[in-house]
C-alpha positions, 0 to 999 in steps of 0.5 A: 467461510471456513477452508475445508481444502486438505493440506496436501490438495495443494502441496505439503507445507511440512516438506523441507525447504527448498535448496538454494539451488532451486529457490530462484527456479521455482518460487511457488510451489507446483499446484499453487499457481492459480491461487498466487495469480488470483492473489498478486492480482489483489497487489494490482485492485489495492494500488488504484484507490491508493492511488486515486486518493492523490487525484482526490486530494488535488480534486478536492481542494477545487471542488469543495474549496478546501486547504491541503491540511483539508485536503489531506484528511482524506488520507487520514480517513483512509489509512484510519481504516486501515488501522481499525480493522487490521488486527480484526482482520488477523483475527478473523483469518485465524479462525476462518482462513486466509480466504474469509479475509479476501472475500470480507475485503473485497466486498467492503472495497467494492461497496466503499467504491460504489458509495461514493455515487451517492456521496458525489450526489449528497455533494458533502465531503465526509461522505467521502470521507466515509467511503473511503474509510471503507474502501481502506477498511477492505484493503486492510483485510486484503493486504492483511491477507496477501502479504502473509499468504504470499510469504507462506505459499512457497519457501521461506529462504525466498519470501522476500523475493516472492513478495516483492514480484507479487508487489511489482504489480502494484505499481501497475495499478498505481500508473493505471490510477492516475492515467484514469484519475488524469483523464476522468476526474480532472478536466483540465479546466483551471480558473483564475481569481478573474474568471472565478469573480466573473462566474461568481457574478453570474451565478455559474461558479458553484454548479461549476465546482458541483460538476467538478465533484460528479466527475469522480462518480464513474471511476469509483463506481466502475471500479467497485463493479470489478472488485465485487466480480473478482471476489466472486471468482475467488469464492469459486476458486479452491485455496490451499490451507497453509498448515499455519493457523492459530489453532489451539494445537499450535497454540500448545507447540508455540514456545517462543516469545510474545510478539511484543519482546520480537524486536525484529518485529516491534522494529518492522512496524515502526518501519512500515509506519515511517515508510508508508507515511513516507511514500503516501506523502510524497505521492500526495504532494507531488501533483502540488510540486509540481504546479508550484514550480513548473507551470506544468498544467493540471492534467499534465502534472497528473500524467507526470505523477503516472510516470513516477509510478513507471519508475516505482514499477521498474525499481520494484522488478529490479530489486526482485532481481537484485534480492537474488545476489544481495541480502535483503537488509543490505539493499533497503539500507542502501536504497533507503539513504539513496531516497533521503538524498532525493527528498533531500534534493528536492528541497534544496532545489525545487523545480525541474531537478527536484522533479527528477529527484522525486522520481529517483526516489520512487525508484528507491523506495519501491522495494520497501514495504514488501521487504519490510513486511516479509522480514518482519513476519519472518520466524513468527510461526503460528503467530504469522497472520497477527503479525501481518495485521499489526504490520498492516496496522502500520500503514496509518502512517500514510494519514499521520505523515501525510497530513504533517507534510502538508502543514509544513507545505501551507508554511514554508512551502511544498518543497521544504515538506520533503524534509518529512519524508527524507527523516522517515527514510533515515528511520528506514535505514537504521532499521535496516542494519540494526533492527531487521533481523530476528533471533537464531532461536526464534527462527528454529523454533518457527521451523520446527512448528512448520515441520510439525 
């Protein structure tokens, strides 16, 4: 729907930027809280389905007896719809408004949720498939969404900073995933080859793997539930107009180059793309990690993937803090070679250790994407919302990436497949001190539009 809210409602964006003095007192601007609350709880509802997929993954290889190359499509369905209807999203906020494209999203995420009753009732694995391509189809409009509307809400001297305290409550979602996913989806019940031939015998053995894939009918409908009701408080809730659209009057003042010949830009999405693939894939076969060389029970290997999450909440609100004191290039680099030293770590010496060592690096990357994210979209003025959406774009790393480490996996084994994310994370790190930065002119002509 079109915003008809008067850019002074909420704060004037043309007033000049914050001092240094009180960048840290006040990060969103007064009269601004409620709808930053109602966005940043965006961070939270996205992280569960994300999350969710690495319960799906293990469920699924149960369930429907598949490989975890199988498996593993069910993140290339996912971030597949992340990638097709990022840029429609951007599109659509340029003409309708920031809050168009919550609304949008939110009601893809909720009915994508809610299909996967029947999906579960159909018993076939690309209904789910499909579902979840729709659930992701909305978590691009949001994300495409958030992120940007986070980073323009307050000063720009302190969007890093901004985004990643709003992202710190992704996490949150993340832990509340698997310990719901741990509980709800996975039962605990693991067969061997004997028990399996013995139900095979008797018949029990194919209603036992269709209860297996029912059990993930009321997570996803309960969830679906929730999302649709926040929606409905978001369309009551006024937003504030940025001062930022793509309008052709900005279109006029907008002299600065095409996104494309942006490096800092270019170099952003490549980086989000190695980052989310990164991420996405570790996650997605740590459960498998774990089982492999612990002997730690199916359920138990779940609540340990949600205490690598607690880790990735607790690196998130320190690096909020961090960005205070230490630029923000500087700490991605040096978080980003921390993290291929964990993978690193993992691979050489799989079993309790390299356990640890995948939890050190949730800790690490946490402050990744939203750091990426603000200093990619950093100095592109009118064009912040189509920046966002090819930023977004990126986040198809996560079913490229993923599916390559589980090839590697059914090869040589899952910890040798951490050898995918620690080369990501070496592309991170030179993207850091090399590419991160956008040229002084670009950066001037992107304050004077706002001024304007």
């Amino acid at each position: 729907m079109a915003l008809n809210v008067p850019a002074g409602s909420f704060g004037s964006e043309s007033q000049p930027a914050l001092k240094k003095s009180n960048i840290h007192a006040r990060l969103v601007p007064v009269g601004r809280m409620l709808p930053y609350f109602l966005v940043t709880a965006l961070f939270f509802l996205w992280a569960i389905p994300n999350n969710l997929n690495d319960i799906l993954i293990r469920q699924f290889m149960k369930s429907f007896e598949i490989s975890r190359l199988q498996a593993g499509l069910v993140q290339s369905a996912f971030y597949m719809g992340y990638f097709l209807l990022a840029l429609p999203a951007g599109w659509i906020m340029r003409q309708r408004g920031y809050k168009a494209g919550f609304l949008i999203g939110l009601g893809l995420y909720g009915s994508g949720c809610i299909l996967f009753w029947p999906a579960a009732i159909v018993d076939q694995y690309w209904f789910f498939l499909t579902a979840l391509f729709i659930i992701a189809g909305g978590l691009s409009f949001l994300e495409t969404a958030a992120g940007s509307f986070i980073v323009q809400i307050g000063s720009a001297d302190s969007a890093e900073q901004r985004l990643n305290l709003s992202q710190a409550f992704n996490p949150v979602g993340s832990m509340v995933a698997l310990l719901v996913g741990s509980r709800f989806i996975f039962s605990g019940v693991q067969l061997s080859k004997a028990q399996v031939t013995v139900m095979q015998v008797a018949g029990t053995y194919q209603p036992y793997l269709r209860s297996e894939t029912l059990r993930v009918i009321v997570p996803y409908v309960v969830l679906g539930v929730i999302v649709l009701l926040w929606g409905v408080l978001i369309a009551r809730t006024p937003f504030p107009h940025m001062g930022m659209d793509y309008t052709k009057e900005a279109a006029a003042e907008d002299h600065g180059p095409p996104l494309f010949k942006r490096k800092h830009f270019v170099f952003a999405v490549v980086a989000q793309f190695l980052y989310v693939g990164a991420q996405v894939a570790a996650w997605s076969y740590q459960i498998p990690y774990v089982l492999a060389y612990t002997r730690t029970a199916e359920r138990s290997a779940g609540y340990l993937l949600t205490g690598t999450l607690l880790a990735f909440a607790a690196g998130r609100f320190t690096s909020t803090w961090l960005l205070r004191y230490i630029p923000a290039p500087r700490l991605l680099g040096i978080f980003a070679l921390i993290d291929t030293a964990a993978c690193v770590g993992a691979v050489l010496h799989p079993g309790w250790f390299g356990v640890g060592c995948l939890i050190v690096n949730s800790f690490f990357m946490s402050m990744m994407y939203p750091t990426i994210f603000a200093l990619g979209v950093k100095g592109l003025g009118p064009r912040t919302k189509t920046g966002g959406a090819c930023i977004v774009m990126a986040i198809v790393g996560g079913g490229v990436i993923t599916p390559v480490m589980g090839k590697i996996s059914d090869m040589a084994g899952v910890a040798h497949g951490y050898l995918v994310p620690a080369v990501c994370f070496v592309g991170i790190a030179l993207y850091a001190w090399f590419g991160s930065q956008p040229e002084a002119g670009e950066l001037a002509e992107a304050g004077k539009l706002i001024e304007q």
